[in-house]
N, CA, C and O atoms as a GROMACS GRO file, in nm:
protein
  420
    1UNK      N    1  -0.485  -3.635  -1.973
    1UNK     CA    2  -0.369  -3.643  -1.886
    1UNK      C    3  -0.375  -3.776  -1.812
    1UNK      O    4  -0.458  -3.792  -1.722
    2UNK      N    5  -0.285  -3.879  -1.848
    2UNK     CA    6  -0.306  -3.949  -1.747
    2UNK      C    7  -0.299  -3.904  -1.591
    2UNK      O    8  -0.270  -3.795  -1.542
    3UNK      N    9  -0.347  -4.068  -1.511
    3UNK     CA   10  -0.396  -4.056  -1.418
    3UNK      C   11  -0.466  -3.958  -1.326
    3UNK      O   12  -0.462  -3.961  -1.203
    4UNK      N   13  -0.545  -3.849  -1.421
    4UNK     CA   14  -0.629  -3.760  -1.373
    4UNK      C   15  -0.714  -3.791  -1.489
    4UNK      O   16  -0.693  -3.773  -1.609
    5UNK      N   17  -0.864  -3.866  -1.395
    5UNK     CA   18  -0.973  -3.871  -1.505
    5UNK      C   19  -1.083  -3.842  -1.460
    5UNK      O   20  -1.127  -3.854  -1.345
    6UNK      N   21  -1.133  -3.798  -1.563
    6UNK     CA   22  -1.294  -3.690  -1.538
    6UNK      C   23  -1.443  -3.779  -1.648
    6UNK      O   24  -1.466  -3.811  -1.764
    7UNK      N   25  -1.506  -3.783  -1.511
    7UNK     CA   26  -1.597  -3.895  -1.592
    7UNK      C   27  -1.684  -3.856  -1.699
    7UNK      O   28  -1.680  -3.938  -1.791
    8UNK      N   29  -1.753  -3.769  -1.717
    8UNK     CA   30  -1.845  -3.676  -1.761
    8UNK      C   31  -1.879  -3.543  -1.812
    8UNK      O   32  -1.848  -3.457  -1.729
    9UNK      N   33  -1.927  -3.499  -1.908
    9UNK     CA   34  -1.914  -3.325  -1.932
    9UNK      C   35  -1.957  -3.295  -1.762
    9UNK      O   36  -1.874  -3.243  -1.688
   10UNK      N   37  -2.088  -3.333  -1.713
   10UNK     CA   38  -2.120  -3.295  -1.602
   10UNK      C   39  -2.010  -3.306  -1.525
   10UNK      O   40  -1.968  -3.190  -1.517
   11UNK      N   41  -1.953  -3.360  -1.478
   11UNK     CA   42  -1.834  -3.390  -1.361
   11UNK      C   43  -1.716  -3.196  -1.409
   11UNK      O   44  -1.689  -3.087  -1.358
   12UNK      N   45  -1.697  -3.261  -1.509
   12UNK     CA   46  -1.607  -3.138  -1.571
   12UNK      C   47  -1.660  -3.054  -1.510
   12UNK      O   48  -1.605  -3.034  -1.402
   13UNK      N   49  -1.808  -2.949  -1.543
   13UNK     CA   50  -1.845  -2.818  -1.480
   13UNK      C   51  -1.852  -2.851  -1.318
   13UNK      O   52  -1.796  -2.782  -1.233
   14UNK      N   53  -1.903  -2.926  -1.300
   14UNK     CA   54  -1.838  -2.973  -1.093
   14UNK      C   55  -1.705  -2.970  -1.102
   14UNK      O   56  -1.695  -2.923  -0.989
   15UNK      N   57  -1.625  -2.976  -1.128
   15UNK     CA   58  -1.498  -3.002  -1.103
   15UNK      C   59  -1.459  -2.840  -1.129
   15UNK      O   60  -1.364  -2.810  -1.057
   16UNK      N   61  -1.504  -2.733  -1.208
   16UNK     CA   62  -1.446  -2.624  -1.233
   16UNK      C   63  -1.559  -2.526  -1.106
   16UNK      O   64  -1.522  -2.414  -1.070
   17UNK      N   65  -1.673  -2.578  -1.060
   17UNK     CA   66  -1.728  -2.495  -0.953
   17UNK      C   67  -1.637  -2.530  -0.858
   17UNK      O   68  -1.588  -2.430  -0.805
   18UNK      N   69  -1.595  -2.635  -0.816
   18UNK     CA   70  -1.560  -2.673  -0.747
   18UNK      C   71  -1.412  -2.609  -0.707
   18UNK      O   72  -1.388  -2.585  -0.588
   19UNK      N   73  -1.323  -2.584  -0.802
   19UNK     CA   74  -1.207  -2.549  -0.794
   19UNK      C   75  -1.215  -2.388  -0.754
   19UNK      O   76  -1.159  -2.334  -0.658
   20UNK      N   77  -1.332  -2.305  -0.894
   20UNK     CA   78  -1.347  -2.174  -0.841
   20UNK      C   79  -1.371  -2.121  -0.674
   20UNK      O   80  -1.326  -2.028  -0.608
   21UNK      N   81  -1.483  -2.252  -0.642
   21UNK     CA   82  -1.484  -2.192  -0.447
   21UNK      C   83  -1.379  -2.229  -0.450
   21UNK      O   84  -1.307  -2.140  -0.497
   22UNK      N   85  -1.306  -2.343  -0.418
   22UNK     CA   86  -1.144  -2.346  -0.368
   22UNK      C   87  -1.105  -2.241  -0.379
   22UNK      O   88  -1.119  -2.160  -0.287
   23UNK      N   89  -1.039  -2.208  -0.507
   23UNK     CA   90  -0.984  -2.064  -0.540
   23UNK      C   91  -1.039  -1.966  -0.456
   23UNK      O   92  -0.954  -1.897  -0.400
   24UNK      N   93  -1.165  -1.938  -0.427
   24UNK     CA   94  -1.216  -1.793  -0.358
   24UNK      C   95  -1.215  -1.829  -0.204
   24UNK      O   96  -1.196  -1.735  -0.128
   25UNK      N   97  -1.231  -1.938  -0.156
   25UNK     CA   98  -1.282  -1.912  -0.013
   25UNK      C   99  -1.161  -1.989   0.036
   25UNK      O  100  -1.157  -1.920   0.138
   26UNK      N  101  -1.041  -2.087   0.056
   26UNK     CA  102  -0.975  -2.190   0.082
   26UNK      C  103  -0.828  -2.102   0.057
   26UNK      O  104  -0.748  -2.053   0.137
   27UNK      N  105  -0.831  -2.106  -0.069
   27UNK     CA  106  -0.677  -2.070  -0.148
   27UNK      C  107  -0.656  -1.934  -0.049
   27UNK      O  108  -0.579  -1.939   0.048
   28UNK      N  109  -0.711  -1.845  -0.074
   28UNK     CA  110  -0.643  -1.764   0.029
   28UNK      C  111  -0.609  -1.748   0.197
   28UNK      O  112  -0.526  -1.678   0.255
   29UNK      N  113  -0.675  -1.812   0.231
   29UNK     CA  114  -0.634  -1.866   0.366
   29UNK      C  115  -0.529  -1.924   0.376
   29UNK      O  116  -0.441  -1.899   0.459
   30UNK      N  117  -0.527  -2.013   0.288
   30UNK     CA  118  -0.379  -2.083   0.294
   30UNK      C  119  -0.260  -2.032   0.239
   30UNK      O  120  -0.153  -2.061   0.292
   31UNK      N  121  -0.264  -1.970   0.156
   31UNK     CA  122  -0.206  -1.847   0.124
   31UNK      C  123  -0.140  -1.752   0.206
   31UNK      O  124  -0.018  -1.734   0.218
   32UNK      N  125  -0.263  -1.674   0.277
   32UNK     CA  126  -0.172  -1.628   0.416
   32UNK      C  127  -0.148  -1.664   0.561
   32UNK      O  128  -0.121  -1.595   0.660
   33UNK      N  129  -0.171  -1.834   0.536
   33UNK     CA  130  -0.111  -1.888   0.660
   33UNK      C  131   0.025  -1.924   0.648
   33UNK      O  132   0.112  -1.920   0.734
   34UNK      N  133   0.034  -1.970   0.496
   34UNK     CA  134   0.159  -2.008   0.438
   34UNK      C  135   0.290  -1.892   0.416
   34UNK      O  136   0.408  -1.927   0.420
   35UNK      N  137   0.258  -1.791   0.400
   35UNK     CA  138   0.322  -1.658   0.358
   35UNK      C  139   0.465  -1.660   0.424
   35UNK      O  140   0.536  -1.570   0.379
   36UNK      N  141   0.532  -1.749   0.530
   36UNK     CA  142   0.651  -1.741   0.547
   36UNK      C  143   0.734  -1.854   0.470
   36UNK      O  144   0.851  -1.847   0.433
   37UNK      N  145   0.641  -1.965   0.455
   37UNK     CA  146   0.752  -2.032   0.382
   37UNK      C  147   0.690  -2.045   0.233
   37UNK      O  148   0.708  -2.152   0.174
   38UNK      N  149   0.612  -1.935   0.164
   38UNK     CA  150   0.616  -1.910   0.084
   38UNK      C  151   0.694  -1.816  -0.013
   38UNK      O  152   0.704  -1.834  -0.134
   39UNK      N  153   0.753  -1.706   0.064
   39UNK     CA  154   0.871  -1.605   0.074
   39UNK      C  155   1.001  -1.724   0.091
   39UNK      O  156   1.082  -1.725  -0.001
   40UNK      N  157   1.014  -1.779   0.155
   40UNK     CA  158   1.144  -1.885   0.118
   40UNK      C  159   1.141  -1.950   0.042
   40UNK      O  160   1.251  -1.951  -0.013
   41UNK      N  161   1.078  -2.014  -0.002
   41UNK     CA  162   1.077  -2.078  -0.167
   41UNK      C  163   1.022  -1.974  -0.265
   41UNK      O  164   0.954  -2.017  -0.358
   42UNK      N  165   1.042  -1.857  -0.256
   42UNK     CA  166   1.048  -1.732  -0.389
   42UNK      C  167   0.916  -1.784  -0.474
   42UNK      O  168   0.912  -1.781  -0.597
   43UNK      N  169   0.812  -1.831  -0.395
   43UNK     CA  170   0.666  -1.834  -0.457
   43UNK      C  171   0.616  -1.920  -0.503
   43UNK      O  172   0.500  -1.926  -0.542
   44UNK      N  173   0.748  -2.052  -0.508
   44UNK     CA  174   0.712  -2.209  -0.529
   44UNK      C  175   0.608  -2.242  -0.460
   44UNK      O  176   0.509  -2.273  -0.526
   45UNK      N  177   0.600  -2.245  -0.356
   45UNK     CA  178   0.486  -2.319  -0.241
   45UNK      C  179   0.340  -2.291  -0.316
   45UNK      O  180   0.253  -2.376  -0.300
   46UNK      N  181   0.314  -2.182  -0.390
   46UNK     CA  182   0.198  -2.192  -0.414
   46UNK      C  183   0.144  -2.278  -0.537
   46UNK      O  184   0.027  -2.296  -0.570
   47UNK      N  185   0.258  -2.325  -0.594
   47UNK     CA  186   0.215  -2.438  -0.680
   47UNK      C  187   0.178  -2.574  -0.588
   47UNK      O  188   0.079  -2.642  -0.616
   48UNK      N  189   0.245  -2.599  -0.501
   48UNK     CA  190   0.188  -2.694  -0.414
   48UNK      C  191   0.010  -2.649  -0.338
   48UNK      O  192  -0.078  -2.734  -0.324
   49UNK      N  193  -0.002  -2.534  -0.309
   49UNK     CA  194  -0.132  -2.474  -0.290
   49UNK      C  195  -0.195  -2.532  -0.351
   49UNK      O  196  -0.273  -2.616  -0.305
   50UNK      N  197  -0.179  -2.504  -0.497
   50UNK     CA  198  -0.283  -2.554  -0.615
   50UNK      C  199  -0.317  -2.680  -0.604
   50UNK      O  200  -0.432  -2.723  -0.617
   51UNK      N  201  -0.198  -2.755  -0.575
   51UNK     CA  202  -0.212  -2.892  -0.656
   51UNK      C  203  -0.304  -2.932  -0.479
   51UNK      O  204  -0.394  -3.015  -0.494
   52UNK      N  205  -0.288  -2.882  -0.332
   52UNK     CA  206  -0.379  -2.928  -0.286
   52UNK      C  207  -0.550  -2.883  -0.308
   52UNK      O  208  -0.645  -2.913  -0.237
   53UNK      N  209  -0.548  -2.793  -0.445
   53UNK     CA  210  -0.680  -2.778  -0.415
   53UNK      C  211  -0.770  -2.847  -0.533
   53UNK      O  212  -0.891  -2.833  -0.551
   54UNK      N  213  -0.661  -2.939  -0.623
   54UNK     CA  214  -0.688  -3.032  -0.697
   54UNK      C  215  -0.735  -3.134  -0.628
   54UNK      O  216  -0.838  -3.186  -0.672
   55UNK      N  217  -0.685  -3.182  -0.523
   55UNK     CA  218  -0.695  -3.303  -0.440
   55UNK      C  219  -0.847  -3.246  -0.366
   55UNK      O  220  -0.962  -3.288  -0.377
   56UNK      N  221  -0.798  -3.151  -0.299
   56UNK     CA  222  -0.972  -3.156  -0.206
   56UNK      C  223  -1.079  -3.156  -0.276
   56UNK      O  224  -1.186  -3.186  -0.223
   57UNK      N  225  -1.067  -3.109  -0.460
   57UNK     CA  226  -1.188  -3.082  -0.565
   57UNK      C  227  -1.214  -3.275  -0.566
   57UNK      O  228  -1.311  -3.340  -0.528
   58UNK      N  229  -1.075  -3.322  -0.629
   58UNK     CA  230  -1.126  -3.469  -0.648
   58UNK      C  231  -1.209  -3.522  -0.490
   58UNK      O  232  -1.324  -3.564  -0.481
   59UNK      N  233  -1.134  -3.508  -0.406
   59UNK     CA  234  -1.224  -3.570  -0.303
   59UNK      C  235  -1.373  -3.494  -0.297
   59UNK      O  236  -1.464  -3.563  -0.250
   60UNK      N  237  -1.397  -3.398  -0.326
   60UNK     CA  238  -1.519  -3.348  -0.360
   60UNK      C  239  -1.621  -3.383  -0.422
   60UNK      O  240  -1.734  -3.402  -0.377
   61UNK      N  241  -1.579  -3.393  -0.538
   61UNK     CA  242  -1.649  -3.434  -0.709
   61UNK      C  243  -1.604  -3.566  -0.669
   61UNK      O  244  -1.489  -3.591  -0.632
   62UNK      N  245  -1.708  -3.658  -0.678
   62UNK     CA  246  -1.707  -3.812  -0.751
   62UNK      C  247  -1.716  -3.766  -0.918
   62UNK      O  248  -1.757  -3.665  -0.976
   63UNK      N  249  -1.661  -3.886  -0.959
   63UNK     CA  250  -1.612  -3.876  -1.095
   63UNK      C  251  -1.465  -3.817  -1.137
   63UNK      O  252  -1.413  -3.833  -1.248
   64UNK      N  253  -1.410  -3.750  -1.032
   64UNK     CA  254  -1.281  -3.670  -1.083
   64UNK      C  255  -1.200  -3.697  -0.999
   64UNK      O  256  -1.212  -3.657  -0.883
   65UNK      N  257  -1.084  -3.783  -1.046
   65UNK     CA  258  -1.012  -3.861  -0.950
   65UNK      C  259  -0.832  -3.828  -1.039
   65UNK      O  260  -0.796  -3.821  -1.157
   66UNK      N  261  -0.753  -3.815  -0.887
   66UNK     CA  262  -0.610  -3.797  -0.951
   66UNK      C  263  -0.555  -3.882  -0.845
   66UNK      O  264  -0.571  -3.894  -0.723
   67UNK      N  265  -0.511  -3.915  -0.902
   67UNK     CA  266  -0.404  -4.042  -0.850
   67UNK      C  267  -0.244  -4.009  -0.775
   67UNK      O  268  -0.147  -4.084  -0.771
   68UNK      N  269  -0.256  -3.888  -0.727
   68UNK     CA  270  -0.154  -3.848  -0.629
   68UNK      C  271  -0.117  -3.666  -0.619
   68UNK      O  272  -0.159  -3.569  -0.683
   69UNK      N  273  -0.041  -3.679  -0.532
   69UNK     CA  274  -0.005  -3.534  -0.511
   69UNK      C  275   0.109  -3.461  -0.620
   69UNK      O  276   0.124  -3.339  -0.623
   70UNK      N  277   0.181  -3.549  -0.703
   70UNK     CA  278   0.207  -3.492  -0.821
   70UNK      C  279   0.215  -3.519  -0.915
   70UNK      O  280   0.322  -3.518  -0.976
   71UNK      N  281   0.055  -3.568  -0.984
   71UNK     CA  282  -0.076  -3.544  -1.085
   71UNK      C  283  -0.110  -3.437  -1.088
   71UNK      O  284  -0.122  -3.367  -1.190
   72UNK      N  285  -0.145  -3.388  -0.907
   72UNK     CA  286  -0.237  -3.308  -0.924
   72UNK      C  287  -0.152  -3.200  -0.906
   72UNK      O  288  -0.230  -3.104  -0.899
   73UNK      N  289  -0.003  -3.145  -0.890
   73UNK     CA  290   0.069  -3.041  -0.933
   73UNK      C  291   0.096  -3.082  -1.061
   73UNK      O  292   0.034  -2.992  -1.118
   74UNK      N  293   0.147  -3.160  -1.165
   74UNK     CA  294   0.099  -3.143  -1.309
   74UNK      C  295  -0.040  -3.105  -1.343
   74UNK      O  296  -0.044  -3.036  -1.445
   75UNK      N  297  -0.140  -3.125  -1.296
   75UNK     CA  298  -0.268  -3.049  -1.391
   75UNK      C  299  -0.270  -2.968  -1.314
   75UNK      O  300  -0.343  -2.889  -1.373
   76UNK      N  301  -0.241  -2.909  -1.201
   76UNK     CA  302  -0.264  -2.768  -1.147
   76UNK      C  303  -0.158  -2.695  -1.214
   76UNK      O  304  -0.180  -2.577  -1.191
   77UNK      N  305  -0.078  -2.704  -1.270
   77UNK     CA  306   0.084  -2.626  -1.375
   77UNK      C  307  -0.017  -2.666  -1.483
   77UNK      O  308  -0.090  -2.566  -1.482
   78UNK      N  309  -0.064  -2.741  -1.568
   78UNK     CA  310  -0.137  -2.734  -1.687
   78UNK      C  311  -0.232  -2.647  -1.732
   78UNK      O  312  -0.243  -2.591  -1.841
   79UNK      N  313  -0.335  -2.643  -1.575
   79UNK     CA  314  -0.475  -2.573  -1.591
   79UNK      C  315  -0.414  -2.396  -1.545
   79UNK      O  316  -0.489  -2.300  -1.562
   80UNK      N  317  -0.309  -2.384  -1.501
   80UNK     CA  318  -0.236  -2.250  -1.474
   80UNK      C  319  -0.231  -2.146  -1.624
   80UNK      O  320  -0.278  -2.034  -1.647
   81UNK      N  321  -0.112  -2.288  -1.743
   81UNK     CA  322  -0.075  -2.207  -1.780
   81UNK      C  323  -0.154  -2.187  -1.888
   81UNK      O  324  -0.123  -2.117  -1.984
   82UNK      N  325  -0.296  -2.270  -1.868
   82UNK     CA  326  -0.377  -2.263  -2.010
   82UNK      C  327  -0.462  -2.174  -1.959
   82UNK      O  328  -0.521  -2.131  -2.058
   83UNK      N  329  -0.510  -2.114  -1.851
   83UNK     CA  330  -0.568  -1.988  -1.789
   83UNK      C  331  -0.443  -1.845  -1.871
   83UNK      O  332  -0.443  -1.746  -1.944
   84UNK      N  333  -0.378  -1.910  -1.810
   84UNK     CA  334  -0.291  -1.743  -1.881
   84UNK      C  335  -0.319  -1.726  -2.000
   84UNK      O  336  -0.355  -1.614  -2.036
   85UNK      N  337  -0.310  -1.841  -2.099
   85UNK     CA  338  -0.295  -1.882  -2.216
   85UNK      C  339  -0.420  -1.812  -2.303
   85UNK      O  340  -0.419  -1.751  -2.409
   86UNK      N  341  -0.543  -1.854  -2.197
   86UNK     CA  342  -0.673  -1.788  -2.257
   86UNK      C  343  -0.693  -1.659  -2.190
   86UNK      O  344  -0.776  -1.597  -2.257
   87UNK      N  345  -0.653  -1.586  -2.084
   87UNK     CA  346  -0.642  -1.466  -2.060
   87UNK      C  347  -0.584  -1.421  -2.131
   87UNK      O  348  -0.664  -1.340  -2.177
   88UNK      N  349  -0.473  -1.404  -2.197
   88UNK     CA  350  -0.388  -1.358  -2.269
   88UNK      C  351  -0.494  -1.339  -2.410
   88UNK      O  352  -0.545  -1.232  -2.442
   89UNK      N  353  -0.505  -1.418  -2.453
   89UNK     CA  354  -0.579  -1.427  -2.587
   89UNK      C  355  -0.667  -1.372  -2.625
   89UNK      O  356  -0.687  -1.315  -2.733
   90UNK      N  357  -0.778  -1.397  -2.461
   90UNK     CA  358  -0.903  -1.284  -2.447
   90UNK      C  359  -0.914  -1.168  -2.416
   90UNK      O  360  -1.008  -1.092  -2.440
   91UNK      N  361  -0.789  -1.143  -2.345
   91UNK     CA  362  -0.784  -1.011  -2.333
   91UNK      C  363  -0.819  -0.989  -2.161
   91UNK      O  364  -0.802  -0.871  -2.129
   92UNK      N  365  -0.855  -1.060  -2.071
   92UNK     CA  366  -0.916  -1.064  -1.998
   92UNK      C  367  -0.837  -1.004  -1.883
   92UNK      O  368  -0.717  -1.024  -1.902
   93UNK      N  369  -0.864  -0.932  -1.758
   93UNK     CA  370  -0.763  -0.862  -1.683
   93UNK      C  371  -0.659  -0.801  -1.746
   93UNK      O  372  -0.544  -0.840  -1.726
   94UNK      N  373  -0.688  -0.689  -1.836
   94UNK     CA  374  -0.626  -0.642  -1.945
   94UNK      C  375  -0.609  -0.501  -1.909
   94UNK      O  376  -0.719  -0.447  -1.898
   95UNK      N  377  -0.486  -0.402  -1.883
   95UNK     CA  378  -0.454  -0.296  -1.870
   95UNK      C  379  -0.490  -0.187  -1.958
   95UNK      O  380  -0.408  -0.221  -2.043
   96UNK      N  381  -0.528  -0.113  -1.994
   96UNK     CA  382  -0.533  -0.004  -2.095
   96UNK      C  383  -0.422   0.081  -2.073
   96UNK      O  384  -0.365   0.070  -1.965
   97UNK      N  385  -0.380   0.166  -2.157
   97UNK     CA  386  -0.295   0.257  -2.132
   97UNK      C  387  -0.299   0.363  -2.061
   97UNK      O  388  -0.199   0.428  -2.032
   98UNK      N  389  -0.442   0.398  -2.020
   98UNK     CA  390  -0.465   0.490  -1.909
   98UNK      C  391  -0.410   0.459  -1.760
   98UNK      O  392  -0.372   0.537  -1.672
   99UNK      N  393  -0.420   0.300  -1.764
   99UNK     CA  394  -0.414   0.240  -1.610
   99UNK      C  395  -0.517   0.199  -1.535
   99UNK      O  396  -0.524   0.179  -1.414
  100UNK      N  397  -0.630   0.184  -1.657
  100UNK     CA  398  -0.748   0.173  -1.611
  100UNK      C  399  -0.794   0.029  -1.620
  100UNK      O  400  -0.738  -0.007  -1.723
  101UNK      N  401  -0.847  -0.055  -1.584
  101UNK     CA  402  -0.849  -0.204  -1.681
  101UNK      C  403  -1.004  -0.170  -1.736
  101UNK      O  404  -1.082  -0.088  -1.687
  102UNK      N  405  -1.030  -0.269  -1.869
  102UNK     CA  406  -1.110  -0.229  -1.928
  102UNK      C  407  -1.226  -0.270  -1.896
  102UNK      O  408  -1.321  -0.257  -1.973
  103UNK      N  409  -1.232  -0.310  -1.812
  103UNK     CA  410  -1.407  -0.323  -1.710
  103UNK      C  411  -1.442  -0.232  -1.657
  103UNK      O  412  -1.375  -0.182  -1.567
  104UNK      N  413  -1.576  -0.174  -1.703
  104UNK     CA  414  -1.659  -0.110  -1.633
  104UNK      C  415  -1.742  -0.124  -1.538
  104UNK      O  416  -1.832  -0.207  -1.533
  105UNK      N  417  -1.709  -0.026  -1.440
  105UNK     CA  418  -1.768  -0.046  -1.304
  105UNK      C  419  -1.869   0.026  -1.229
  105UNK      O  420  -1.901  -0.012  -1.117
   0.00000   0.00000   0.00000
């Protein structure tokens, strides 16, 4: 993708720890600080979410650098829909017909 470049296999797995804490500890906070003018834009805003948690990963990770705030909502819409893409495929967060999902707990 231009102007989002990743120096290294190593950088790559930093760059995906990196995003997962985002995702778990960050993203939801902002999430429900955001929750009113996320309900007014019908759920847009959280693509902007993403793409800031592209930016705080690059400022994170040396080696993984994006060159603006919408780079990093194109590869945060890229890395979205290729997550579905491989959920879908794998099966992963997958319903059964009971209503059960198929992880055992």
């Amino acid at each position: 993708m231009p102007h989002v470049q990743i120096d290294d296999q190593l950088t790559v797995i930093l760059v995906a720890l990196a995003l997962a804490f985002l995702d778990a500890i960050v993203k939801p906070i902002l999430t429900l600080l955001t929750i009113p003018i996320t309900i007014f834009t019908f759920g847009f805003f959280l693509l902007a979410i993403n793409a800031f948690m592209v930016l705080i990963a690059s400022s994170l990770v040396k080696g993984f650098t994006v060159d603006g705030f919408w780079w990093a909502l194109l590869f945060s819409i890229a890395l979205s829909i290729t997550n579905g893409f491989l959920n879908a495929v794998l099966g992963i967060n997958k319903i059964s017909e009971s209503g059960d999902s198929d992880r055992n707990f």
